[in-house]
N, C-alpha and C positions, 0 to 999 in steps of 0.2 A: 865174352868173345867166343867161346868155344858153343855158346848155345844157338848164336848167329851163324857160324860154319856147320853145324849138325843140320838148320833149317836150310840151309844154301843146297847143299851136296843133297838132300831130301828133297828138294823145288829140282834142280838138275836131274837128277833120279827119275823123278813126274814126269818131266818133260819127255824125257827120252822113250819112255814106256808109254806115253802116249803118239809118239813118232812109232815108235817101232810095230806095236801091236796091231792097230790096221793093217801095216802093211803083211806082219803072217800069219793074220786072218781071213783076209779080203783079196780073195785070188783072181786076178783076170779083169781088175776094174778100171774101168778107163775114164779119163774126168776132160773132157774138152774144156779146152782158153781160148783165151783169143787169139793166140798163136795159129791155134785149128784153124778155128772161122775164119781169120788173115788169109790163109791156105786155101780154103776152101771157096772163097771168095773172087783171089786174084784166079785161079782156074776154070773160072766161070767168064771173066773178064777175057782173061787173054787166054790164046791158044797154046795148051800143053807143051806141046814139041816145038815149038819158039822159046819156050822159058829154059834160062839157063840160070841157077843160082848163083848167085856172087862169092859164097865163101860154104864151107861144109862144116858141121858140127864137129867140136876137137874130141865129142865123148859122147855118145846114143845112150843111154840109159834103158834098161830092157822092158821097162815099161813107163803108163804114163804117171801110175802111184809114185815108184821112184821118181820121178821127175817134179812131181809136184812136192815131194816130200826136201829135195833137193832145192826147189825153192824156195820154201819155206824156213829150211835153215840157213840161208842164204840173209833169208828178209831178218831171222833172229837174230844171227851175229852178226849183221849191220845194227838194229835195235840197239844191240848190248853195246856194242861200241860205242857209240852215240850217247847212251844214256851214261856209262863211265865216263868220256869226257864231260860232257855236262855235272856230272858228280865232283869230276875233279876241280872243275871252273867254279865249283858253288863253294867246296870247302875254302880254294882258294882264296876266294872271296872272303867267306867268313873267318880266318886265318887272318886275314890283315886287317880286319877290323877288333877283331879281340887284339892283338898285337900291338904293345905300347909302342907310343911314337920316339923316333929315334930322334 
């Protein structure tokens, strides 16, 4: 057990250092989505000073690294959650079949 938890907290460790390190490396870099092009699109479509947004960002991130980096942990602990329940459905599973019948 304890060689499983030294691997985990080392995988967690990785991760993070590779989240972090671009971003206080790589100053000023900007990454268009489709968010952009979305943007960039409808302005082309319709005229500027008619558009009016529906709702306003609750949080502006100071750039777009942040932002994407922000998504992306976003998209991991959705993964990890997902994969835990799935883990937990499977032992489950395998728990009532080793398990003598009452």
């Amino acid at each position: 057990m304890k060689g499983k938890f030294k691997t985990g907290v080392l995988l967690i460790a990785v991760c993070i250092l590779i989240a972090v390190i671009p971003l206080a490396l790589i100053k000023d870099s900007e990454f268009g989505g489709a968010d952009d092009a979305a943007s960039e699109t409808i302005s082309e479509i319709l005229d500027v000073e008619e558009y009016e947004p529906w709702a306003s960002p609750v949080y502006e991130p100071p750039g777009g690294e942040t932002e994407s980096l922000l998504f992306s942990l976003q998209a991991a602990i959705g993964a990890g959650i997902m994969g835990y329940g799935i883990g937990i459905l499977k032992e489950r599973t395998k728990n009532r079949k080793e398990s003598p019948a009452r």
